[in-house]
C-alpha positions in Angstrom: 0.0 0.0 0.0 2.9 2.3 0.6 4.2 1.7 -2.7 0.8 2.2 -4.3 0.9 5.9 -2.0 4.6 6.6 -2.8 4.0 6.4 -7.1 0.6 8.1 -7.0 3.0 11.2 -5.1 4.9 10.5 -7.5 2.9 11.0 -10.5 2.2 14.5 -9.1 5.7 15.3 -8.4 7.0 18.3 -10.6 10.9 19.7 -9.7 12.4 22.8 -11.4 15.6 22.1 -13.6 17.6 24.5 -16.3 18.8 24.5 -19.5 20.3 27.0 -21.3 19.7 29.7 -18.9 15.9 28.7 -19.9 13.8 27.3 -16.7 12.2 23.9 -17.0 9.3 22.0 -15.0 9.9 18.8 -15.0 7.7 15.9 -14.2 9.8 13.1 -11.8 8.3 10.1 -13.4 10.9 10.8 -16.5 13.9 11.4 -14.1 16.2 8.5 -15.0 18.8 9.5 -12.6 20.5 12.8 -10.8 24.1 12.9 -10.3 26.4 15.4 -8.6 29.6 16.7 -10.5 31.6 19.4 -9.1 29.1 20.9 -6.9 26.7 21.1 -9.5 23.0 18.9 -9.9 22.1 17.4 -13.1 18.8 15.8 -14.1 18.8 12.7 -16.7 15.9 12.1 -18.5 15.7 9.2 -21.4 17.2 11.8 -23.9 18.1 15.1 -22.1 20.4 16.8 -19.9 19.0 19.5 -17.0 20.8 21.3 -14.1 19.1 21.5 -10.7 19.9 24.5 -8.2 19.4 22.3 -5.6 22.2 20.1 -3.6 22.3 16.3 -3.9 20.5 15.5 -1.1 18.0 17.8 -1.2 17.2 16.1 -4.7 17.4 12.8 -2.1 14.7 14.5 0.1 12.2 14.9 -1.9 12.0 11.9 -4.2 13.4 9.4 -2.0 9.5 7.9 -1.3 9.0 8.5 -4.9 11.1 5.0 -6.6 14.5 6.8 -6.3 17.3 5.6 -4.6 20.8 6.6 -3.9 23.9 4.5 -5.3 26.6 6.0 -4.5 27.5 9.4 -2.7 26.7 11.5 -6.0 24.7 9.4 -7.7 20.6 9.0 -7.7 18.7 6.4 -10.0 14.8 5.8 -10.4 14.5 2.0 -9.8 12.0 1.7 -13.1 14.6 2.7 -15.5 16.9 -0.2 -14.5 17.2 -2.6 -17.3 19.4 -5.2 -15.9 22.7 -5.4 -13.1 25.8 -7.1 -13.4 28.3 -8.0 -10.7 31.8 -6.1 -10.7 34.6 -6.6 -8.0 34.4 -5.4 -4.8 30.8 -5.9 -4.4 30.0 -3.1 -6.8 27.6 -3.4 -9.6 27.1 -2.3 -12.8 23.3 -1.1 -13.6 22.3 -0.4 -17.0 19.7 1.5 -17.6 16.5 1.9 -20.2 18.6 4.6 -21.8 21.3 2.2 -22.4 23.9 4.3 -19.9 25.8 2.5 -17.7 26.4 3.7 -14.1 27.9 2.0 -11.1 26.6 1.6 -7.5 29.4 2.0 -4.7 29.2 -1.1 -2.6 28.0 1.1 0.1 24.9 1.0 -1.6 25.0 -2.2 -3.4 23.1 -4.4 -0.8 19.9 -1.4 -0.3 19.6 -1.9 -4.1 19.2 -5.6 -4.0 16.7 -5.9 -1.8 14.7 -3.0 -3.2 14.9 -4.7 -6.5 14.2 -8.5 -4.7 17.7 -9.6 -6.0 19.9 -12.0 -4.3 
């Protein structure tokens, strides 16, 4: 039932990203994943590239109930986009997603995604 709560939220969810000095609404549900490079937010979608003003973990805040989860200290990915994981040493894996980018989870992270996803 929480799950059912968490993507109806979801659906709703709207976050503010730029591009070009041009401000965008976008909607979460085609948030791929956010990462953090050099103190700066950006916002994948399946095809695009947005900055966020906000910090990392303020990102974190706000969509963490929403399918999101955190895999590694500057990296956010929406669980749906996940097309398949592959074991790399030292515990870490390699998730590649609908997009066909590749991104690693630290192996900080590495167990919280497994059980999210049901995978042993």
């Amino acid at each position: 039932i929480e799950r059912i709560i968490a993507a109806l939220r979801m659906l709703d969810s709207q976050i503010t990203v730029s591009k070009n000095d041009e401000s965008y609404i976008l909607d979460v549900a085609k948030i791929v994943y956010i990462e953090s490079v050099d103190r700066k937010t950006f916002v994948y979608t399946q095809d695009d590239c947005f900055e966020s003003k906000l910090k990392l973990y303020e990102v974190e805040e706000q969509l963490c109930q929403g399918g999101f989860l955190r895999i590694s200290k500057s990296s956010l990915v929406q669980l749906k986009f996940i097309r398949s994981l592959k074991a790399e040493l030292n515990r870490k894996i390699r998730l590649t997603l609908e997009n066909g980018e590749q991104i690693i989870v630290s192996r900080q992270y590495a167990d919280e995604l497994k059980h999210r996803l049901g995978v042993k």
